[in-house]
C-alpha positions in Angstrom: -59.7 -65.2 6.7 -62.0 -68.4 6.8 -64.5 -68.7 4.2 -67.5 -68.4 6.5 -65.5 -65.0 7.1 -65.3 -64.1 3.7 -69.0 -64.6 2.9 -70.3 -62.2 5.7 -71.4 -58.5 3.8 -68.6 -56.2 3.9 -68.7 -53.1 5.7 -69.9 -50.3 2.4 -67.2 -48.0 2.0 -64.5 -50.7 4.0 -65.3 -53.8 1.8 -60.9 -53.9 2.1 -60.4 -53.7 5.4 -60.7 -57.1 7.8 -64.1 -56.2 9.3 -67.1 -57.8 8.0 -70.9 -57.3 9.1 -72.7 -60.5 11.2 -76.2 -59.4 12.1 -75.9 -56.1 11.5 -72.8 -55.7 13.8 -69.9 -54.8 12.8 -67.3 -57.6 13.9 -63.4 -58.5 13.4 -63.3 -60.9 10.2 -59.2 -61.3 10.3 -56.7 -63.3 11.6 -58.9 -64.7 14.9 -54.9 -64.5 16.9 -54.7 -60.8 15.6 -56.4 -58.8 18.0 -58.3 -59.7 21.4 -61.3 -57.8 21.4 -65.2 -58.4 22.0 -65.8 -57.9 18.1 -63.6 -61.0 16.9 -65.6 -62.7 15.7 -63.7 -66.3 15.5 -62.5 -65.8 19.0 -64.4 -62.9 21.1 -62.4 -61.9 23.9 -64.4 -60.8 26.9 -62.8 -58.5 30.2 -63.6 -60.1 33.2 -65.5 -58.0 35.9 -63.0 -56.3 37.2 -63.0 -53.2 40.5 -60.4 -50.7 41.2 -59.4 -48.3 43.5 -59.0 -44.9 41.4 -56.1 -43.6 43.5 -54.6 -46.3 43.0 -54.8 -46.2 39.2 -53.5 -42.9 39.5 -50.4 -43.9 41.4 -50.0 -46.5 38.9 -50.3 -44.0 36.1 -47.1 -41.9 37.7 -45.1 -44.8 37.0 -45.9 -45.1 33.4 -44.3 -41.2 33.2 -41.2 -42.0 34.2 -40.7 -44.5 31.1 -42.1 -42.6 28.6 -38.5 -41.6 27.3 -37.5 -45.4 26.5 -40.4 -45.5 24.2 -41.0 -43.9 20.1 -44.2 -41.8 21.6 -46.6 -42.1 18.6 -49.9 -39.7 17.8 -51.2 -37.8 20.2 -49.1 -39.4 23.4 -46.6 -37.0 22.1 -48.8 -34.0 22.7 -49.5 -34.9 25.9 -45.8 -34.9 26.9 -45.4 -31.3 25.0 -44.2 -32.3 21.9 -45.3 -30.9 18.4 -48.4 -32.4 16.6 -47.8 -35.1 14.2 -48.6 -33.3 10.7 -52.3 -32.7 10.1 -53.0 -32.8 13.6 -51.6 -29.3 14.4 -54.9 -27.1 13.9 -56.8 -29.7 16.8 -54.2 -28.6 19.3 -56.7 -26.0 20.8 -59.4 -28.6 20.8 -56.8 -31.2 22.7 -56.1 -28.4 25.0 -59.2 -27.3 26.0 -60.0 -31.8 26.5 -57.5 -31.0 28.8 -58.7 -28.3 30.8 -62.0 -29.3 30.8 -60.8 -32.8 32.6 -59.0 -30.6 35.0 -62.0 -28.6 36.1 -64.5 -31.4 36.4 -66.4 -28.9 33.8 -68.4 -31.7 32.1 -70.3 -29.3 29.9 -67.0 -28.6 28.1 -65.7 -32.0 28.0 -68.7 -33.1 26.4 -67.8 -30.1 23.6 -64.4 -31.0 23.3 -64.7 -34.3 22.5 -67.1 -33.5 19.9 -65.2 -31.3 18.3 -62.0 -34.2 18.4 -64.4 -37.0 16.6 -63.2 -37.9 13.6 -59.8 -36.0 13.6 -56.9 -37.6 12.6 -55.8 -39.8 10.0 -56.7 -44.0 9.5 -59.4 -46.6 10.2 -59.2 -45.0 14.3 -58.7 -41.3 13.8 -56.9 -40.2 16.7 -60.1 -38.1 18.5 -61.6 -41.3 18.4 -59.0 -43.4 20.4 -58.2 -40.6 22.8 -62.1 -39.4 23.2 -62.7 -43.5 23.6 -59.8 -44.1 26.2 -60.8 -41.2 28.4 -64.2 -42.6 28.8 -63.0 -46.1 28.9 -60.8 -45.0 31.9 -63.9 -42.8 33.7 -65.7 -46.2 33.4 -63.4 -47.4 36.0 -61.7 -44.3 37.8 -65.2 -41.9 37.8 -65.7 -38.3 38.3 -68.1 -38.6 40.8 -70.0 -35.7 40.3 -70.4 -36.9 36.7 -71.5 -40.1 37.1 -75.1 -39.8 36.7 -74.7 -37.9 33.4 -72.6 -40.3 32.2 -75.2 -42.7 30.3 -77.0 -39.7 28.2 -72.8 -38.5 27.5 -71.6 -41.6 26.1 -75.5 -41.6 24.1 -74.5 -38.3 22.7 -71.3 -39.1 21.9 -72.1 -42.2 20.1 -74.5 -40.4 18.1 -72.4 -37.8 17.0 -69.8 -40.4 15.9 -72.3 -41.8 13.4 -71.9 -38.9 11.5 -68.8 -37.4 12.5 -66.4 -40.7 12.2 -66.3 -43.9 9.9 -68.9 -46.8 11.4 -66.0 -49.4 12.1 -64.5 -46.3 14.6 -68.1 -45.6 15.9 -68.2 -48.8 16.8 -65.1 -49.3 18.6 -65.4 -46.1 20.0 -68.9 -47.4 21.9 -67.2 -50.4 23.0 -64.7 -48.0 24.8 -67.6 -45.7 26.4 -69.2 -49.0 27.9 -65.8 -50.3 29.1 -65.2 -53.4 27.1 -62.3 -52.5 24.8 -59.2 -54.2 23.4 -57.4 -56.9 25.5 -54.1 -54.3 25.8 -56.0 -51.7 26.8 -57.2 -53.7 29.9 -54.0 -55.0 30.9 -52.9 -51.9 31.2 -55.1 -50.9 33.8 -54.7 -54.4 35.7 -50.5 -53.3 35.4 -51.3 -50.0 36.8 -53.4 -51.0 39.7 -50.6 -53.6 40.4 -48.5 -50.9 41.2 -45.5 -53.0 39.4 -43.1 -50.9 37.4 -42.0 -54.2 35.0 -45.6 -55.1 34.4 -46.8 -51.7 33.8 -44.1 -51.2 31.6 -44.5 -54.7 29.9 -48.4 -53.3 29.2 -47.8 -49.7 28.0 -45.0 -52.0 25.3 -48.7 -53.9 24.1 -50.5 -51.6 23.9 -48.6 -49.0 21.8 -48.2 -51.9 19.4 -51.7 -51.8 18.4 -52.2 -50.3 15.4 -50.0 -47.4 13.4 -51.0 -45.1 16.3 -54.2 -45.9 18.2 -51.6 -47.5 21.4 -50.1 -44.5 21.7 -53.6 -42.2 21.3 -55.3 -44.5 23.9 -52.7 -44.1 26.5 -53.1 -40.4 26.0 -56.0 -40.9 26.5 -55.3 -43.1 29.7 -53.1 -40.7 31.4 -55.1 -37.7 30.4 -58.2 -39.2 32.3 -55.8 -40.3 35.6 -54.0 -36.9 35.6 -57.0 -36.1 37.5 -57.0 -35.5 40.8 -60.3 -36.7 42.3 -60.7 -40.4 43.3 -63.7 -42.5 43.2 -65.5 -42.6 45.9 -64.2 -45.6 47.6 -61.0 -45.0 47.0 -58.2 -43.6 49.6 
């Protein structure tokens, strides 16, 4: 950490951690090569503007199944391949469940009480509601329920509120960059290897991303898939 780094105010309550406060916002004071991401502070990383067609996301997203097996499926990507609950994550398996069903029914009043009721589960700096809440609204961002889209903005307002409370501020944080679509560099790989349609890069980017961190790869791509298992398509798409 440089010493400009090391003089910024430390987040109260994470003063050990790598992230640091610049303005009031909460930014990335490590290693600048450790982690692409619009909070690094000594080297932001930015996604370029970036379309895609939602069916075809979702075609890419059957290719990242058939893999699964060559990989150690961490947090709550094992759930969402039927496997048991890490410990200490077995009493949300109702609340994952009724995520879940809520997705499948377009019911976005019980989404929107699911998720709240995942915030802050889980164990670490990214408790693993967090990440997978985050990645499935990272993913609607760019494959949309359409009949949800102009309820989005007050959702992800909610949301974000509640996680002031319900989370730790550094995972609040990250968790907003992932309801407005600008996450980690891995995480938008991924979708570029999905809508590729290429089995080695998509395989290449699900091997990134559930690198990051002890478990938040492996609870975003949940989190991913969860969102893609869905059947509707944006509304441009075939």
């Amino acid at each position: 950490m440089s010493a400009a780094a090391q003089a910024l105010p430390r987040v109260p309550g994470f003063e050990c951690t790598a992230y640091a406060l610049l303005h009031g916002r909460i930014v990335w004071a490590g290693d600048a090569g450790a982690t692409d991401h619009p909070r690094n502070l000594h080297r932001p990383w930015h996604p370029a503007a970036a379309t895609y067609e939602a069916g075809r996301l979702r075609r890419g997203s059957k290719l990242v199944w058939s893999g699964l097996a060559d990989h150690d499926l961490k947090g709550l990507l094992a759930w969402l391949v039927g496997r048991p609950l890490a410990f200490g994550l077995q009493p949300a398996q109702p609340r994952l469940e009724a995520l879940r069903q809520a997705l499948g029914r377009h019911d976005l009043n019980a989404f929107e009480a699911a998720a709240l009721r995942l915030l802050g589960i889980g164990h670490g700096l990214t408790p693993s509601g967090d990440d997978l809440v985050g990645a499935v609204m990272f993913t609607l961002v760019y494959a949309p329920i359409k009949a949800w889209q102009p309820a989005m903005a007050d959702l992800q307002n909610r949301l974000w509120l509640a996680a002031t409370t319900a989370t730790n501020p550094i995972s609040a944080a990250l968790l907003e960059d992932l309801m407005n679509g600008a996450s980690y560099r891995a995480l938008h790989d991924l979708l570029e290897a999905l809508h590729s349609l290429d089995q080695q890069l998509i395989q290449a980017a699900v091997q990134t991303l559930l690198r990051l961190g002890a478990t938040s790869g492996g609870d975003m791509l949940a989190g991913v898939l969860l969102s893609l298992q869905n059947p509707e398509t944006a509304p441009d798409s075939p």
